[in-house]
N, C-alpha and C positions, 0 to 999 in steps of 0.2 A: 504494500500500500504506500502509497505517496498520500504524505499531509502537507498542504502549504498551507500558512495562515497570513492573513491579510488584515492589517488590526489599525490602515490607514484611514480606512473612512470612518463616518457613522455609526457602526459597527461593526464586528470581526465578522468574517466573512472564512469559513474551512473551507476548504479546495482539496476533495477525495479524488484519488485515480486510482487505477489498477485494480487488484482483487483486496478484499477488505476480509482477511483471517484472523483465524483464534491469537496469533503470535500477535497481531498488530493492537489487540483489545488494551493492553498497560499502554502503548504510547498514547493513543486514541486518547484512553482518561485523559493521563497525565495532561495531554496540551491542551484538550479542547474543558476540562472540569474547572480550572479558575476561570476561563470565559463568562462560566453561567453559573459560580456559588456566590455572585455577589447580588446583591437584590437590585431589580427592575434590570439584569443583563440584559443584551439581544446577542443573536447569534443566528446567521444562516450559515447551511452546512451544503454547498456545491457538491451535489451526487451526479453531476453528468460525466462524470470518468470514468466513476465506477463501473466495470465488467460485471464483477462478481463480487457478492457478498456472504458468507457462511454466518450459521447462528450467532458465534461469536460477536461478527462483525455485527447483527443485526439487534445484538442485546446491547453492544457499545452505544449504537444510536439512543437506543431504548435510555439506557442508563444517561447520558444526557439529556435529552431532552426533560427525563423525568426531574432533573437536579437543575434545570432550568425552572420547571416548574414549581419546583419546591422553595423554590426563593424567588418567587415572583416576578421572575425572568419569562423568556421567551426564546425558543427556539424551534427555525421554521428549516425544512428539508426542502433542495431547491434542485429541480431538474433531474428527476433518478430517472437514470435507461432503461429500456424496455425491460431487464432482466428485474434490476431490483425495484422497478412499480410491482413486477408481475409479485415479485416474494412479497410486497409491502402488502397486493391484494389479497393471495393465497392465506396469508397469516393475520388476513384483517387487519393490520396496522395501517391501513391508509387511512380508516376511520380513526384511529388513536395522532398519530400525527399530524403535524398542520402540514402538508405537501404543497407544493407551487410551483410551475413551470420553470421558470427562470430566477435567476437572478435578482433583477427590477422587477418582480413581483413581489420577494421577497421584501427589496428596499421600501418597497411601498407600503408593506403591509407594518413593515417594524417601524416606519416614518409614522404610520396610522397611530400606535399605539403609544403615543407619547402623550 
């Protein structure tokens, strides 16, 4: 997995590529967890690179956004490929996550919420 994080604008912005496995789940915390324990964070998470994701990877997401929401944060999943919409629908998580097309959907929506 490739993390690039982008902490120039408005808010942090993840940028996921490649495949997203169980080995990759401590980095994942580690970089993206102080993003979203502080109260009212934002955080959009770039899934359009992502190939592939294993439970692992799909519990990492999980365990963010939930630690967003525990501290009255926000974080929105932005553009996943046809592979991991299909896991997000399979596993119901599309209904659980806030999902959105792009990027500038994202900004929009976390611009909204101020």
């Amino acid at each position: 997995m490739e993390l690039e994080l982008d902490t120039t604008g408005a808010f942090p912005i993840a940028r996921l590529s490649g495949e997203v496995r169980s080995e990759d789940g401590a980095r994942f915390i580690e970089e993206l967890h102080p993003l979203v324990s502080q109260a009212g964070s934002k955080l959009a998470i770039d899934l359009s690179g992502v190939a592939w994701l294993d439970s692992a990877g799909l519990s990492s997401l999980i365990n963010i956004v939930t630690r967003a929401r525990l501290s009255g944060g926000r974080a929105i999943l932005s553009g996943p490929t046809p592979f991991v919409a299909g896991v997000l629908d399979v596993t119901n998580l599309d209904r659980w996550f806030e999902i959105v097309p792009d990027l500038e959907e994202a900004a929009r929506r976390l611009a909204d919420a101020e």
